[in-house]
MARDREN-199307 format. One record per residue (C-alpha): x, y, z; residue in one letter. Coordinates in pm, whole numbers, padded with zeros to 5 digits, always signed. Example, Ala and Ser with C-alpha at 12.3 -4.5 7.8 and 13.67 -1.06 7.14 Angstrom:
<dofis>
+01230-00450+00780A
+01367-00106+00714S
</dofis>
This chain:
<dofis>
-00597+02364-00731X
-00330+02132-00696X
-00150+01785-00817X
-00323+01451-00707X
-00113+01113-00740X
-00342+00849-00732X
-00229+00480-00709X
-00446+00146-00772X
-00376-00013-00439X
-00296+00175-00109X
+00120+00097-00011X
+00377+00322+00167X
+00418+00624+00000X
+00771+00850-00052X
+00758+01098-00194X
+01021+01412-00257X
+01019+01791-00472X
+01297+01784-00678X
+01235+02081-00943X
+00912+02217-00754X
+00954+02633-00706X
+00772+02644-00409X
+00639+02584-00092X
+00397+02250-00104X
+00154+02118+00122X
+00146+01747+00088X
-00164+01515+00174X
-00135+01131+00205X
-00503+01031+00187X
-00655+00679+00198X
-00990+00594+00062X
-01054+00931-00013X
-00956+01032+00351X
-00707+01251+00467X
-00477+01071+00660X
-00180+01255+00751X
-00104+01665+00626X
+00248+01770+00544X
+00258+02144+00637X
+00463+02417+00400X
+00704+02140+00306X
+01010+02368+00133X
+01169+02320-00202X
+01401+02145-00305X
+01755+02375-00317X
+02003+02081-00385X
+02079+01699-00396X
+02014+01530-00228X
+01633+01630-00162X
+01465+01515+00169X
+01198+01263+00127X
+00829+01154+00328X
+00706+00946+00378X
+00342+00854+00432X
+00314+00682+00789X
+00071+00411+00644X
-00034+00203+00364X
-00244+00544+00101X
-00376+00491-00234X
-00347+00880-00338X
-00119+01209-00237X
-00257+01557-00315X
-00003+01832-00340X
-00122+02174-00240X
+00015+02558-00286X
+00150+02605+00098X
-00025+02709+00300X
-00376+02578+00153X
-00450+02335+00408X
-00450+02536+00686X
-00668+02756+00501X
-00905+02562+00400X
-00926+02404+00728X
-00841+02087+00620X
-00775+01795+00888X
-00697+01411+00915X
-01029+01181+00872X
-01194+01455+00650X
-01335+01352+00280X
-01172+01477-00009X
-01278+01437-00424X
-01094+01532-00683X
-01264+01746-01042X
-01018+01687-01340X
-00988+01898-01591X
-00817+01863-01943X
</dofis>
C-alpha cells in the first residue's frame, strides 16, 4: 500500500515530507513506468525539509513504506498500476 500522486501531464516533479512519521520510498514514474526510485528517504525533523526532485518530465509519484521497493524488487523501466480503494 502506499500514496500515488498522479498529475494530467508529465513536468518536473519536487516533491518534500513535511509531517510524514516515517521512512518513505519515493517513485517518480512516467507512463506508468518507473523511472527513477528514491531509497528510505527520512522524515522530515525540522524546517526547512529537503526536497527531490524527479530528474525528468513524470506524470505520477508513488510513495512507499521504506524499504518496499527493494523488497518487492522493484526497478527503473518496470510497469506499475495502481487499485483504488474508497
Amino acid at each position: 500500500q502506499g500514496m500515488l500522486f498522479g498529475f494530467g501531464q508529465p513536468f518536473p516533479v519536487t516533491m518534500w515530507m513535511k509531517g510524514c512519521l516515517m521512512p518513505l520510498d519515493m517513485l517518480f514514474v512516467k507512463q506508468q513506468r518507473i523511472q527513477a526510485i528514491l531509497h528510505n528517504l527520512p522524515p522530515c525533523q525540522g524546517e526547512p525539509c529537503p526536497y527531490y526532485h524527479s530528474q525528468e518530465p513524470v506524470d505520477g509519484v508513488l510513495e512507499l513504506p521504506g524499504g518496499t521497493a527493494k523488497r518487492l524488487n522493484l526497478k527503473p523501466g518496470q510497469m506499475v498500476s495502481a487499485n483504488t480503494h474508497s
